[in-house]
Structures are given as structure tokens and as C-alpha cells.
C-alpha positions as CSV (number, residue, x, y, z in Angstrom):
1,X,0.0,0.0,0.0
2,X,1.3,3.2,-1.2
3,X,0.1,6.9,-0.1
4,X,0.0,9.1,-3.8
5,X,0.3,12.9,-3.4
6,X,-1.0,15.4,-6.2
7,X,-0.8,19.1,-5.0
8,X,1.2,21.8,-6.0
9,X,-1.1,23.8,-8.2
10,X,-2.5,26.1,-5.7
11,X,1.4,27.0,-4.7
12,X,2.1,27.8,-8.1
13,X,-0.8,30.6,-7.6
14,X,0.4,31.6,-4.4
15,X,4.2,32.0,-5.1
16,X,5.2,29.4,-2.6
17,X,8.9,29.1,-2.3
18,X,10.9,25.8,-2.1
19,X,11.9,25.7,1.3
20,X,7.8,26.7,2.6
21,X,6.8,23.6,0.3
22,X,9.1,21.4,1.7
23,X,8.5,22.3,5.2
24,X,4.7,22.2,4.8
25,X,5.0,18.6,3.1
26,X,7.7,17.8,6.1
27,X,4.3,18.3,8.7
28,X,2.0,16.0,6.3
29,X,4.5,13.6,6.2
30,X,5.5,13.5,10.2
31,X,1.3,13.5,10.5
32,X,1.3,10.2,8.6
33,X,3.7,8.7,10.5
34,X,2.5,9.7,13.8
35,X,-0.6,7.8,13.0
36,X,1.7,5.1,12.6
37,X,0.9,5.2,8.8
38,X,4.1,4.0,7.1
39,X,3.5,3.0,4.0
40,X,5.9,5.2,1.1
41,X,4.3,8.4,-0.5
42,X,4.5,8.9,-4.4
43,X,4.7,13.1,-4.9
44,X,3.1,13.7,-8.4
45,X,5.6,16.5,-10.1
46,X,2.4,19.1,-9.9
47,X,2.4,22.8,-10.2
48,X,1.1,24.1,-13.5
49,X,-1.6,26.1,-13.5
50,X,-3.1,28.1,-16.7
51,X,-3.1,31.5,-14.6
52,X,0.2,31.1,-14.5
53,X,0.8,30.3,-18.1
54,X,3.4,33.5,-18.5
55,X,5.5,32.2,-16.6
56,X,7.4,29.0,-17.0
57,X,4.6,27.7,-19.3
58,X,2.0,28.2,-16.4
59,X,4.6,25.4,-14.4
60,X,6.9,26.5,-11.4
61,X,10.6,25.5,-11.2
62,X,10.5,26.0,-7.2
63,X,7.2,23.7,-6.6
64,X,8.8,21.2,-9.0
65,X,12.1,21.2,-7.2
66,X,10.9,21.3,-3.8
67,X,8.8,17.8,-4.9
68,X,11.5,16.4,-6.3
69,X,14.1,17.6,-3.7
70,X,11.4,15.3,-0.8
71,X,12.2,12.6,-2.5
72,X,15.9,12.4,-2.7
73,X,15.8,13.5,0.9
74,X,13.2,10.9,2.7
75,X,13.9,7.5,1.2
76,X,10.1,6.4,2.1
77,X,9.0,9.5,-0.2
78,X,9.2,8.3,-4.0
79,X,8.4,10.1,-7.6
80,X,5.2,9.9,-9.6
81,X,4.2,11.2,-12.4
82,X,4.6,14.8,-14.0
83,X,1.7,16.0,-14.7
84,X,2.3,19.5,-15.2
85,X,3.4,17.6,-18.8
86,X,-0.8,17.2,-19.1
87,X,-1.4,20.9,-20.2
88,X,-3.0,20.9,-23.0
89,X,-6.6,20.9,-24.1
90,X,-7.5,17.0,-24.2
91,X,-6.0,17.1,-20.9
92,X,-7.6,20.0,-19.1
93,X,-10.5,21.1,-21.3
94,X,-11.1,24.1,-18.6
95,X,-7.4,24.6,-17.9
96,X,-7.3,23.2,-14.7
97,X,-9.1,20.0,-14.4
98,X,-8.9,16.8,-15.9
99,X,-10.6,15.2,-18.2
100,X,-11.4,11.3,-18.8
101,X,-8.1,11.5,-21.4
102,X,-6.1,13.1,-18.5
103,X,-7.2,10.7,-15.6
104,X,-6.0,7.9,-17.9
105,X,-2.9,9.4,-18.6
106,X,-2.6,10.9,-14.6
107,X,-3.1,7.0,-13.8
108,X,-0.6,5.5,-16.5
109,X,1.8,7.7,-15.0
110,X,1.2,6.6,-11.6
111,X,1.4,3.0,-12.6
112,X,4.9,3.4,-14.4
113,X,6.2,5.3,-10.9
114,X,4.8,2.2,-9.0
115,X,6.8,-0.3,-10.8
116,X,9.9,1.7,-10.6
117,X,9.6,1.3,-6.7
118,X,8.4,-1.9,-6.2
């Protein structure tokens, strides 16, 4: 049993920095496992957002590095998917969202990170 995390996007809009993301994951994580809930997280690569589109392609390099950064840092914390790659139309028809094409691809992505951990 695996815990999967998608979040970021919100951040992206508020112009959180790297070191407040990883602090704030830090306090989700230590609430898992003081519930004795040990079981590894998968951080989805998630930040884009289309209000943020003129910047980085609507994506943010210090959401995306502070997800990546929790994983090389906490060997129960693992990589999913990127899905700020799902930005276009068939993905997100209102920009945000996903759609049925999205899920799939969302879940695809999951699956593939699974495998690389088990």
C-alpha cells in the first residue's frame, strides 16, 4: 500500500517558495507517520496552473524542485508522475481540471512510478 500525493497547483498561484513547500510537506508527512501510517508516499511533479501560463509555461521550477528535492531526501517519499506535462486541451478542457483523457494518462503515470519502486 502506497500513499500518492498530487498538489502543487494552488502553490504555483500563491508563489510558494521551495523551502515553505518542503516544510509544509515535512508536517503532512510526520502527521502520517505519527498515526503510525508507514506505508511510502508517491509526490506527483504538480504545479502548472493556466493563470500562471506567463510564466514558466503556467509550471513553477521551485514547486517542481521542492517535490523532487522530498524525495531524494526521505527514502520512504518516492516520484510519480509529471503531470504539469498534461497541459493541454484534451487534458484539461477548462485549464485546470482533468478530463477522462487526463485521468487515464494521470493514472498511466502513476502505474509506471509504482513499478519503478516496487
Amino acid at each position: 500500500m502506497e500513499v500518492y500525493w498530487h498538489q502543487g497547483e494552488t502553490d504555483n498561484i500563491k508563489n510558494t517558495s521551495k523551502e515553505e513547500y518542503i516544510r509544509q510537506f515535512e508536517t503532512i508527512r510526520e502527521a502520517f507517520r505519527s498515526q503510525g501510517i508507514e506505508s511510502p508516499i508517491g509526490i506527483a511533479i504538480a504545479s502548472y496552473h493556466p493563470e500562471c501560463i506567463d510564466s514558466e509555461d503556467g509550471n513553477d521550477s521551485q514547486i517542481r524542485e521542492a517535490q523532487q528535492a522530498l524525495c531524494k531526501k526521505y527514502s520512504d517519499l518516492f516520484i510519480g508522475p509529471d503531470t504539469d506535462k498534461l497541459n493541454k486541451a484534451l487534458h484539461r478542457p477548462d485549464g485546470v481540471h482533468f478530463s477522462h483523457i487526463g485521468l487515464d494518462a494521470h493514472a498511466d503515470g502513476w502505474v509506471k512510478a509504482i513499478k519503478k519502486v516496487r
